[in-house]
C-alpha positions as protocol buffer text, in pm:
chain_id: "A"
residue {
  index: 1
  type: UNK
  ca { x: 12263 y: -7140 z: -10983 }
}
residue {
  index: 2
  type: UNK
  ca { x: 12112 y: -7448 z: -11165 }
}
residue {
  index: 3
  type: UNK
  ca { x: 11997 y: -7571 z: -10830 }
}
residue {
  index: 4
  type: UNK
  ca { x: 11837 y: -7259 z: -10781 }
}
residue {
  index: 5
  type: UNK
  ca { x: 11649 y: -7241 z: -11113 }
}
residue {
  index: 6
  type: UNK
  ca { x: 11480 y: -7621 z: -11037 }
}
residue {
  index: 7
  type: UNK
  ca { x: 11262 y: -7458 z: -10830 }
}
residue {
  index: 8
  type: UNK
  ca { x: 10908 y: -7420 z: -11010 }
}
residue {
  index: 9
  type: UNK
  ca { x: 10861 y: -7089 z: -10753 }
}
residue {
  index: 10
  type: UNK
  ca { x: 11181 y: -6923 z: -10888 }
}
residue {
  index: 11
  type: UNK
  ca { x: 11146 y: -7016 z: -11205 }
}
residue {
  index: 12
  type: UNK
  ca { x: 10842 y: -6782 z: -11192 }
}
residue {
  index: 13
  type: UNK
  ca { x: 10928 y: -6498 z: -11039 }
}
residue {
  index: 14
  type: UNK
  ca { x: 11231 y: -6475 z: -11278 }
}
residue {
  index: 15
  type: UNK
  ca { x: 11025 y: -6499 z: -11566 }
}
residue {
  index: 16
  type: UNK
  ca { x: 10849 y: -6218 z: -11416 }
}
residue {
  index: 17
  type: UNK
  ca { x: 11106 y: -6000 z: -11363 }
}
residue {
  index: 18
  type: UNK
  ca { x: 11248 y: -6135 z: -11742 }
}
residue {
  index: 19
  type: UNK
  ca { x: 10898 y: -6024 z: -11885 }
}
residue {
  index: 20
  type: UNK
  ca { x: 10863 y: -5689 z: -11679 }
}
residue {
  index: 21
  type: UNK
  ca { x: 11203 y: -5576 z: -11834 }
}
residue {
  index: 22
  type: UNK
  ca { x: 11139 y: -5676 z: -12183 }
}
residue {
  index: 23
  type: UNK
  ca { x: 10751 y: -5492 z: -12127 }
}
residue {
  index: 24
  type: UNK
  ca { x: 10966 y: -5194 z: -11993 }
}
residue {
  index: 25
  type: UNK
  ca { x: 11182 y: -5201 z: -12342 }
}
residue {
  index: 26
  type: UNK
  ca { x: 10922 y: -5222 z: -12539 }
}
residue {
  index: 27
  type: UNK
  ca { x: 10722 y: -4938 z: -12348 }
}
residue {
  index: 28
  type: UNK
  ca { x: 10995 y: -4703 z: -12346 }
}
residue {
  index: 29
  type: UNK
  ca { x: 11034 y: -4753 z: -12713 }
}
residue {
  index: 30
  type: UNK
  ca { x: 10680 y: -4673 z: -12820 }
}
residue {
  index: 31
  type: UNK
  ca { x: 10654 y: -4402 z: -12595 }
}
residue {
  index: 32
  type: UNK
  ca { x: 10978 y: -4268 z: -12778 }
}
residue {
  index: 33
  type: UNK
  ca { x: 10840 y: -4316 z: -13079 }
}
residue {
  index: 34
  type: UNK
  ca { x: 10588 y: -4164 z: -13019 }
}
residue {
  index: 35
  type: UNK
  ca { x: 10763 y: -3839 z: -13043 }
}
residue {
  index: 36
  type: UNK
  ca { x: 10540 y: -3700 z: -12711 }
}
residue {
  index: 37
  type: UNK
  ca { x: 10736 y: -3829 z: -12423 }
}
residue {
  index: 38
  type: UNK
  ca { x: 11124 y: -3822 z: -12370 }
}
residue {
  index: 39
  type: UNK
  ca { x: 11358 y: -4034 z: -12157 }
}
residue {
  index: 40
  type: UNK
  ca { x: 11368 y: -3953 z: -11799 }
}
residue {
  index: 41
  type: UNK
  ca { x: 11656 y: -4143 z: -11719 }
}
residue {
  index: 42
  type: UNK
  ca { x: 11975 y: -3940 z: -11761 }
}
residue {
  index: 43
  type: UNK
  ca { x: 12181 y: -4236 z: -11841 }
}
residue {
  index: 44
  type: UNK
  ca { x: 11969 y: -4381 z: -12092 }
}
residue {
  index: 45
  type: UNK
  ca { x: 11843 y: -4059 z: -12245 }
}
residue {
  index: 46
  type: UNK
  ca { x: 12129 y: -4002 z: -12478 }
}
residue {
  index: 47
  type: UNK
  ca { x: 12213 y: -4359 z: -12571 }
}
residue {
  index: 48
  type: UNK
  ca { x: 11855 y: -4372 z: -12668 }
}
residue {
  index: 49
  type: UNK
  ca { x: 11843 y: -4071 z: -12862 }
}
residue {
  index: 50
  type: UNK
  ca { x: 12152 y: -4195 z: -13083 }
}
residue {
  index: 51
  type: UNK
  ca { x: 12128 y: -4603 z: -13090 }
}
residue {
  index: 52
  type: UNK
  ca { x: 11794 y: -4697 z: -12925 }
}
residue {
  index: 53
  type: UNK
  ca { x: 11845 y: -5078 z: -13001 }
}
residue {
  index: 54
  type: UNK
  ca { x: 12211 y: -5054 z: -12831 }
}
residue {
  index: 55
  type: UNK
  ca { x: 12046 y: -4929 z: -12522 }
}
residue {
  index: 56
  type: UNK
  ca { x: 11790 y: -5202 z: -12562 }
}
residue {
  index: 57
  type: UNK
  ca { x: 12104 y: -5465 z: -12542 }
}
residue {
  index: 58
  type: UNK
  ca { x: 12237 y: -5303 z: -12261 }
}
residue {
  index: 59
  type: UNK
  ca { x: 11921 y: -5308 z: -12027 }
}
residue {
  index: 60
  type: UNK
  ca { x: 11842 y: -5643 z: -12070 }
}
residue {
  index: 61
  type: UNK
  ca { x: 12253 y: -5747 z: -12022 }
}
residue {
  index: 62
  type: UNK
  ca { x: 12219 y: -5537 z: -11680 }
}
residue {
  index: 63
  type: UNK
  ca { x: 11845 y: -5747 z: -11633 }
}
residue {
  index: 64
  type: UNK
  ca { x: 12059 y: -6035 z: -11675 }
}
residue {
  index: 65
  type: UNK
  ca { x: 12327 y: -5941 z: -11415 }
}
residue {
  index: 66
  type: UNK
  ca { x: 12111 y: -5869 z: -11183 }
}
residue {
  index: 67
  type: UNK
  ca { x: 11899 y: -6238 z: -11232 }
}
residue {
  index: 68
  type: UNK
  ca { x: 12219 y: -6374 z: -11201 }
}
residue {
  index: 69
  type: UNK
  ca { x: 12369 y: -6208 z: -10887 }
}
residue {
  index: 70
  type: UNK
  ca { x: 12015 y: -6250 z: -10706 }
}
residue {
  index: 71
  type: UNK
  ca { x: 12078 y: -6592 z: -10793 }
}
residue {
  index: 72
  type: UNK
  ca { x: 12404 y: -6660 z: -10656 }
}
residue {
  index: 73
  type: UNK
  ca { x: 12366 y: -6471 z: -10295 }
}
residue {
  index: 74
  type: UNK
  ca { x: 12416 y: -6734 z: -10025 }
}
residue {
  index: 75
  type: UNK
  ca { x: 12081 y: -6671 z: -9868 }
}
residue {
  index: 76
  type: UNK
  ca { x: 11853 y: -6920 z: -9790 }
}
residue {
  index: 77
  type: UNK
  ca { x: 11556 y: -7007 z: -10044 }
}
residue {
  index: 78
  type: UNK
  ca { x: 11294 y: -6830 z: -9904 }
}
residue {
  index: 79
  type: UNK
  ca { x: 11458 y: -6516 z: -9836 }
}
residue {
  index: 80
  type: UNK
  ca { x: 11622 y: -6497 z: -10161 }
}
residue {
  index: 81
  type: UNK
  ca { x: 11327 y: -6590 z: -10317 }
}
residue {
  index: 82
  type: UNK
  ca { x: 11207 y: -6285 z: -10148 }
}
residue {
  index: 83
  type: UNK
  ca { x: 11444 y: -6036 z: -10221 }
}
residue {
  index: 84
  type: UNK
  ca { x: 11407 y: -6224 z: -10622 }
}
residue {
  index: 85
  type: UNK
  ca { x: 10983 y: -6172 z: -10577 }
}
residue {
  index: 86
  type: UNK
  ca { x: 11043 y: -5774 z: -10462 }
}
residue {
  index: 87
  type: UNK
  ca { x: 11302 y: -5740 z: -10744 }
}
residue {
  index: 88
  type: UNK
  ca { x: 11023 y: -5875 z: -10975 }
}
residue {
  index: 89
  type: UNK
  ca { x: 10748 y: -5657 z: -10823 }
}
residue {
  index: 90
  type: UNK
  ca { x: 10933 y: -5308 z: -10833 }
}
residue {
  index: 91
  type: UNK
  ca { x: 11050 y: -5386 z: -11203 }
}
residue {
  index: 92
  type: UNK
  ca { x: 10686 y: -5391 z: -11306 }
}
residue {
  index: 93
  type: UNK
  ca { x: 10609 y: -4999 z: -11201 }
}
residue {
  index: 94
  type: UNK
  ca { x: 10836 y: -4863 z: -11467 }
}
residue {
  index: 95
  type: UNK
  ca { x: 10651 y: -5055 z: -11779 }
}
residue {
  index: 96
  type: UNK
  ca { x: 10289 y: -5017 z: -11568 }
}
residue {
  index: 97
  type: UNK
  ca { x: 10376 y: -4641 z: -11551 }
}
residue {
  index: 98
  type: UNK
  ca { x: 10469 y: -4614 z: -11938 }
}
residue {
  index: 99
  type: UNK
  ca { x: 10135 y: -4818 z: -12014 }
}
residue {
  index: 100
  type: UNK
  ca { x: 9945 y: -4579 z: -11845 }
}
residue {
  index: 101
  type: UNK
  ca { x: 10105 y: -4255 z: -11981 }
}
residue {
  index: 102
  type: UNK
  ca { x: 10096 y: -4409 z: -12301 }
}
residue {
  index: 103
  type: UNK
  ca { x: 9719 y: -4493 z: -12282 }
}
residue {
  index: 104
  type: UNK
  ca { x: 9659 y: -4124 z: -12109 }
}
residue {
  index: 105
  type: UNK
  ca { x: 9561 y: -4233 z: -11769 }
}
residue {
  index: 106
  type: UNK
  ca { x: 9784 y: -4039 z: -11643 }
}
């Protein structure tokens, strides 16, 4: 996995996807706090409700897992650097999304 990380291209898109989780935390939770939007996620919802910072923990742990196993696929670099840049992509819509709702756009 260290090899992997050497590369300056992956470093980058796991930052991204890193950052786009942390944005999506931090989203969620002021949109909680908010008190005008609830959790749509049934498997968060109720975790959330009763230890918001525990659900925190366990997002970023399942971020983590997910770096890590996108990390260790035998594929070559470029397609797993693919599959790594989609990964990073799609995990921006849910904090975008918040943003926006947050913000009223929509």
């Amino acid at each position: 996995m260290r090899d992997v990380l050497a590369w300056r291209d992956v470093q980058v898109v796991v930052a991204l996807f890193c950052a786009a989780q942390l944005l999506d935390g931090l989203t969620t939770y002021l949109a909680l706090t908010s008190h005008r939007f609830q959790e749509e996620n049934p498997l968060l919802s109720g975790v959330l409700d009763t230890h918001p910072m525990a659900a925190f923990v366990v997002k970023l742990a399942l971020a983590v897992v997910v770096v890590t196993v996108l990390l260790t696929l035998r594929l070559r670099w470029r397609l797993r650097l693919a599959v790594i840049s989609l990964f990073a992509v799609l995990s921006l819509v849910a904090p975008v999304e918040n943003l926006l709702r947050l913000t009223g756009v929509s």
